[in-house]
C-alpha positions in Angstrom: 79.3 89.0 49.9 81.8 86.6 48.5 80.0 83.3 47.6 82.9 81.5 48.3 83.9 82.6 51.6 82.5 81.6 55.1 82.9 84.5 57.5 82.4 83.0 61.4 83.2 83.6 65.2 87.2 82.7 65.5 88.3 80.0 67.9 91.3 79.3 69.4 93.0 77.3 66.6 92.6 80.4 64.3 95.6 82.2 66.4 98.4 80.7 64.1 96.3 81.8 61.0 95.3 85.1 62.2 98.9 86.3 62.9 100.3 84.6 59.0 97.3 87.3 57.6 98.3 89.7 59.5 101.7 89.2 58.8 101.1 88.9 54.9 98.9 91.8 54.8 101.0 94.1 57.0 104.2 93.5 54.9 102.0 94.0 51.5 100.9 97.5 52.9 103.3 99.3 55.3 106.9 98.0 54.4 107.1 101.3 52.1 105.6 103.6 55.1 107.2 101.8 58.5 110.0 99.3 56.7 110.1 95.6 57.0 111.7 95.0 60.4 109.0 97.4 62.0 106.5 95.4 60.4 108.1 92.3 61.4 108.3 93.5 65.2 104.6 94.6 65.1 103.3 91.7 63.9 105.2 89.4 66.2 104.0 91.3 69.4 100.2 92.3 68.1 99.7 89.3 66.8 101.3 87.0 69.2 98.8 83.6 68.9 98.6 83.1 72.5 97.9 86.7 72.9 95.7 86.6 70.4 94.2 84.2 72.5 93.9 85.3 76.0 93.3 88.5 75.0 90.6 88.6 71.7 89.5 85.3 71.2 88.0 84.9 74.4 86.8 88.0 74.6 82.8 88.3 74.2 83.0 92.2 73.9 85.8 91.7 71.1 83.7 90.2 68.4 86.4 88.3 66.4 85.7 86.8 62.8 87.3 84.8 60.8 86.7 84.5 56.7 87.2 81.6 55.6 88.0 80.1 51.9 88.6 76.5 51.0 89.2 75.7 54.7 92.0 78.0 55.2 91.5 81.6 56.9 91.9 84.6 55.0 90.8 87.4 56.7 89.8 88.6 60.2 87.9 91.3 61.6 87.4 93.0 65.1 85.6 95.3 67.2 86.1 96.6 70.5 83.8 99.2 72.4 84.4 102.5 72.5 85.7 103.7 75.6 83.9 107.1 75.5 80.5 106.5 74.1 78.2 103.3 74.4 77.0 103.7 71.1 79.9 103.6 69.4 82.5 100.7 68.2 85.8 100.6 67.1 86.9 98.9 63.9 90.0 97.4 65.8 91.3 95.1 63.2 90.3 94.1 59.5 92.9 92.6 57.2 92.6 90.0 54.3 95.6 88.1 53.0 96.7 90.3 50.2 96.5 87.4 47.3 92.8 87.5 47.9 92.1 91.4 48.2 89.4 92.4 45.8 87.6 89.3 45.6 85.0 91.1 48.2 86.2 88.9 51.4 86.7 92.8 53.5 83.3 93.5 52.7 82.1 90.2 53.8 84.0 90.7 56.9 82.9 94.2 57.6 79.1 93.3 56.9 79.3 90.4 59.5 80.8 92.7 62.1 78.1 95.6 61.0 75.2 92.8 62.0 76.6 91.6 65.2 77.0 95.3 66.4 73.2 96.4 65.2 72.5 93.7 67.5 74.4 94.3 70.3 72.8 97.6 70.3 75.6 99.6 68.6 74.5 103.0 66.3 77.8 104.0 65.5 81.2 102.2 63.9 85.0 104.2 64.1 88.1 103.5 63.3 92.0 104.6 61.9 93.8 103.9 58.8 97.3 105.2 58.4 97.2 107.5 55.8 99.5 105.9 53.3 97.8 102.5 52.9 95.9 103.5 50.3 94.3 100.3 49.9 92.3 100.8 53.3 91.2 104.2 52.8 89.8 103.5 49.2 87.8 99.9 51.1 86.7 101.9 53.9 85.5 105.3 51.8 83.8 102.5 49.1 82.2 101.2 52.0 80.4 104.6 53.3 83.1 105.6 56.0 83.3 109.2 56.0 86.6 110.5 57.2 86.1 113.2 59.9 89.6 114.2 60.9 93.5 113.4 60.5 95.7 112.6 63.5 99.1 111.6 63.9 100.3 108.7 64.9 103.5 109.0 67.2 104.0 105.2 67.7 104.9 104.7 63.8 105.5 108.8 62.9 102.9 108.7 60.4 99.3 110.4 59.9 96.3 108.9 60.3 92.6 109.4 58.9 90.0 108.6 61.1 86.8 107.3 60.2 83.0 107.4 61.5 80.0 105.2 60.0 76.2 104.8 61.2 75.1 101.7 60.8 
């Protein structure tokens, strides 16, 4: 874990800072892949703070965190269940503002989010990269993901590699 970082449940006055990661992080990895103005429009409607809100925040079976870094958030993490097998979650969302990738904030996310699941009964963690953000598939593979089969993705007209861990 980072020693500098606080990783904890997100509140409601995260929204605004949730979004500007997302925002910061989405631009730094897809404007080559989906351009800028999809970027732009995806952020703006995922990422939506009341939305974020109503919809995640709120949510007890979205585990929501928040890393934090001299009082300012800098990455967030969520899980969802998995629709098909009770065992299984579903890395939603993991992003860390770009200027402070590497400095091990992901994994500090992704190892808070691996605890709460073990303890919420949870064997089994998923999720989907596109294929081109290369910085993703080197954190998750790094991290013991093994990547078990490559979709595509029809919203954004791009592959995808998705990704099963035990935990």
């Amino acid at each position: 874990m980072a020693d500098d970082v606080l990783v904890r449940r997100a509140v409601a006055d995260d929204a605004e800072a949730i979004q500007r990661v997302a925002r910061a992080s989405w631009h730094e990895a897809y404007d080559q892949v989906l351009g800028a103005d999809v970027v732009t429009e995806t952020v703006e409607s995922w990422f939506d703070p009341e939305t974020l809100v109503a919809d995640d925040v709120e949510d007890e079976d979205r585990p929501l965190f928040v890393a934090v870094v001299d009082d300012t958030v800098v990455g967030f993490a969520e899980t969802v269940p998995d629709g098909d097998d009770d065992r299984t979650a579903h890395l939603y969302r993991i992003y860390v503002s770009p200027d402070h990738w590497g400095r091990g904030i992901g994994s500090s996310l992704l190892e808070r989010v691996e605890t709460e699941l073990e303890s919420r009964g949870f064997e089994r963690l998923r999720l989907s990269v596109m294929a081109a953000n290369d910085v993703g598939v080197q954190f998750y593979e790094s991290r013991g993901f093994q990547r078990v089969s490559t979709t595509h993705d029809d919203q954004f007209d791009v592959q995808r590699y998705e990704y099963r861990k035990a935990l």
